[in-house]
N, C-alpha and C positions, 0 to 999 in steps of 0.2 A: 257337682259332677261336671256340669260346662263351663265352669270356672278351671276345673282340672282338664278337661280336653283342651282350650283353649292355652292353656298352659305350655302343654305338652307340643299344639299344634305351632305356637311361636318357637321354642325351641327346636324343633325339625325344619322351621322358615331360617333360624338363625344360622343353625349349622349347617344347609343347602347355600344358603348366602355366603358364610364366610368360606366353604369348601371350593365358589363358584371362584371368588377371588383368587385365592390358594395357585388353583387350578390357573386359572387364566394366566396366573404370572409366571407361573414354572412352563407354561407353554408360549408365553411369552418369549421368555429365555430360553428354549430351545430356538426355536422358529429366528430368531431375530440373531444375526451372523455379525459378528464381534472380529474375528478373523480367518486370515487366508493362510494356507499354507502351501506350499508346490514343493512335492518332492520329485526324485528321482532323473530331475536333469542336471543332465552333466556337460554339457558344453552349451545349451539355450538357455537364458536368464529367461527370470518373470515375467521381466521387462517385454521381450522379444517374442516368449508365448503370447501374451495378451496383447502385444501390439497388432500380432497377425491372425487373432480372433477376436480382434475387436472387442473386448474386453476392458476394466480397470476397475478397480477396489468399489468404487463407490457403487458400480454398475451389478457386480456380483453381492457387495454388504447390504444392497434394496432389496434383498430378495424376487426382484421382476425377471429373475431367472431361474429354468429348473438346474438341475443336476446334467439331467440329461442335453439341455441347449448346453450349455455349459462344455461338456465332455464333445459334444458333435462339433462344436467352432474350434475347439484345441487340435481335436483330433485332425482336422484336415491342414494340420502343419505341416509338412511333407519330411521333414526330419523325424518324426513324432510317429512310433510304431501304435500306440495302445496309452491310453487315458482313461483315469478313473478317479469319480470324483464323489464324495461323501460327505452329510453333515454328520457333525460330533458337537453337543455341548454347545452349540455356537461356532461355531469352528466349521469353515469350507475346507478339507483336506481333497488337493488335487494332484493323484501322484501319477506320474511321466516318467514313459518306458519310448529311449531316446532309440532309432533303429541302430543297427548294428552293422558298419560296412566289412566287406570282403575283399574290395578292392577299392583303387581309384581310376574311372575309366576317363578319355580323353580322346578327341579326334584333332587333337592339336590346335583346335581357336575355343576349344571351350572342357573346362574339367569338371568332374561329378564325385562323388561318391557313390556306390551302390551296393544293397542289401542283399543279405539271403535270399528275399523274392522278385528279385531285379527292380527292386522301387530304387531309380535316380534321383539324388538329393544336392544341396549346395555343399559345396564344400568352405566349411568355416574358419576363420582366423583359427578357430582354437585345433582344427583339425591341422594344422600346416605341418607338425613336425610328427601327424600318423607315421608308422612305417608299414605301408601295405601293399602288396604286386600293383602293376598301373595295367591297366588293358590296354592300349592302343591302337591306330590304325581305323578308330570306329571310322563312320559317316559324317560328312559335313553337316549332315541335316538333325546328326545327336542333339535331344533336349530332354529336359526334363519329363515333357509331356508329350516326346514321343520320342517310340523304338521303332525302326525301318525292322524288315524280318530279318534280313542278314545283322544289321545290329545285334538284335533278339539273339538269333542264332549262335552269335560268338561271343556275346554275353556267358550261355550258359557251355558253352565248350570251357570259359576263359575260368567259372564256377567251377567247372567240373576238373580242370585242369588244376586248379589251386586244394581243393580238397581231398582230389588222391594222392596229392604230392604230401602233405599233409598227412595223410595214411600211412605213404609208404616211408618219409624220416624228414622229422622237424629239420635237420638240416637241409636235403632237398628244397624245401619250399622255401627256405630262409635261403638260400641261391640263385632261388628266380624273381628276379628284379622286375622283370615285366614279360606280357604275352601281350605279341604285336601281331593283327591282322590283318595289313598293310599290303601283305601279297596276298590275292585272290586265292593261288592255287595251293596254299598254303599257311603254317603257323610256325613263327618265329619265336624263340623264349634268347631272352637278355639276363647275362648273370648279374647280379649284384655286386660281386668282388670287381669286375675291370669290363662291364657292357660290353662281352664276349657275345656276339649271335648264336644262338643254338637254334639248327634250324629242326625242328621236332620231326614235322611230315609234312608229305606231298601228298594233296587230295586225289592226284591221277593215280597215286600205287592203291585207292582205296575200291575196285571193280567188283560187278555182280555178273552172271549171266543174261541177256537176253536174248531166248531163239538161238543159243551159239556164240551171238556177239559179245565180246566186253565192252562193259561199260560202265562211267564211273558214279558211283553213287552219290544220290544226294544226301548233301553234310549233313548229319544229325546226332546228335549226344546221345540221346537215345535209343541209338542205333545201336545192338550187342556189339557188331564189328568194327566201329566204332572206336566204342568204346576198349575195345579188348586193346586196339593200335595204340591208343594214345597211352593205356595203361603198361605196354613194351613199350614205349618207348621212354617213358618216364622211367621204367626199371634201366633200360639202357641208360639213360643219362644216370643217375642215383651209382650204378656200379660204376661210372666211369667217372665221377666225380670223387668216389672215396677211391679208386684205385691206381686214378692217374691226378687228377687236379688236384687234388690236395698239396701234391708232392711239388705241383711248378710253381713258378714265384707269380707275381701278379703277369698280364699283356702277356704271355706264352703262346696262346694261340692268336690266330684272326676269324677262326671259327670251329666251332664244332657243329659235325652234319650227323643224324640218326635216323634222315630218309631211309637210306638202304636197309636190307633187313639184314640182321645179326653182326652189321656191325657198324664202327662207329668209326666214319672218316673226319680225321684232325688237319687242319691247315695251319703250323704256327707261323713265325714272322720269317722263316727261313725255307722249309720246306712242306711237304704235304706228307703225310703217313696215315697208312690206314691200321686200325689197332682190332 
């Protein structure tokens, strides 16, 4: 009988032993990162993530990093919207969601790109032949890491102004070359076809009441009234681009004006007409 217990008690030692092995070495081979993969960029090499998170193969295949350091040093790439980073099999997969710009903004000594959430970014070699509206006119003081209010502010008119055009016909917006804010008391749009000035609106026709008095409002996109002007006058320009411009040859005017309301005054190279 303890001849047979002791039997039985070796064989439960043996196969806890070899299962401990087993074990050890399949978790081995998890744990232990063989390779890298980076998906999802499209204009940043590996190279240029890892150089500006401090990062490189050998650092991340020692495992002395988690997931999570890993994801927080990519992530504050300022190109770099969202990073996510997993092990598989051995395998670090690190996939990169590159931001998305809107425009190219510029105050004439320095240009950016900029997002959906107004995050300013570098503009890359591989961005040079973008085709996207330019803002213009910004602050001397435009960087990266910082927006003045009034930057701020024409930032999201210049958003607001590309997206309803956008709305109201992909050719519209594909005619607006740039929105310059370059005059204080106003917004300039530049065509595409031959950098005609269109001048949109004058901040003085935009008044409220106070006590009696007029007065002009302070500029804000999210203002209903606002927004209602800028959206007439983007239909103004939009009808008078399929009803007249289409029809002239390129240099035709010296400007088109859509201050005034309901209607649209033309300067070409010879005389002035009001349409």
């Amino acid at each position: 009988m303890r001849r047979y217990k002791a039997v039985i008690l070796f064989t439960m030692v043996l196969i806890l032993t070899f299962s401990g092995i087993v074990l050890s070495g399949y978790w081995k081979d998890r744990t232990n990162v063989k390779k890298i993969e980076v998906t999802g960029n499209m204009t940043l090499s590996k190279e240029e993530i890892f150089d500006f998170a401090k990062l490189n193969d050998s650092l991340v295949l020692s495992n002395s990093l988690s997931l999570e350091m890993i994801e927080t040093r990519i992530a504050k790439h300022p190109n770099i919207k969202s990073v996510n980073a997993v092990r598989e099999n051995g395998t670090i997969k690190i996939s990169i969601s590159e931001k998305t710009p809107f425009a190219l903004v510029t105050n004439g000594k320095n240009a950016f790109l900029v997002d959906d959430a107004l995050n300013l970014y570098n503009l890359k070699k591989e961005n040079n032949n973008i085709d996207l509206p330019v803002v213009s006119g910004l602050s001397q003081e435009l960087e990266i890491s910082y927006l003045s209010k009034n930057d701020l502010r024409n930032l999201k008119i210049a958003q607001y102004i590309i997206s309803k055009a956008i709305k109201i016909d992909r050719i519209l917006y594909n005619f607006i070359s740039e929105i310059n804010f370059s005059d204080s008391n106003g917004i300039t749009l530049y065509t595409s076809e031959d950098v005609t000035p269109v001048y949109l609106l004058d901040y003085g026709s935009l008044h409220y009441k106070i006590k009696g008095t007029a007065a002009v409002k302070e500029i804000d996109i999210n203002d209903a009234g606002f927004r209602k002007t800028v959206d007439e006058k983007l239909l103004y320009f939009n009808s008078f681009l399929k009803q007249v411009i289409v029809y002239k040859s390129r240099f035709s005017f010296a400007y088109v004006d859509l201050r005034y309301k309901d209607i649209v005054v033309v300067k070409n190279n010879k005389f002035s007409t009001i349409d």
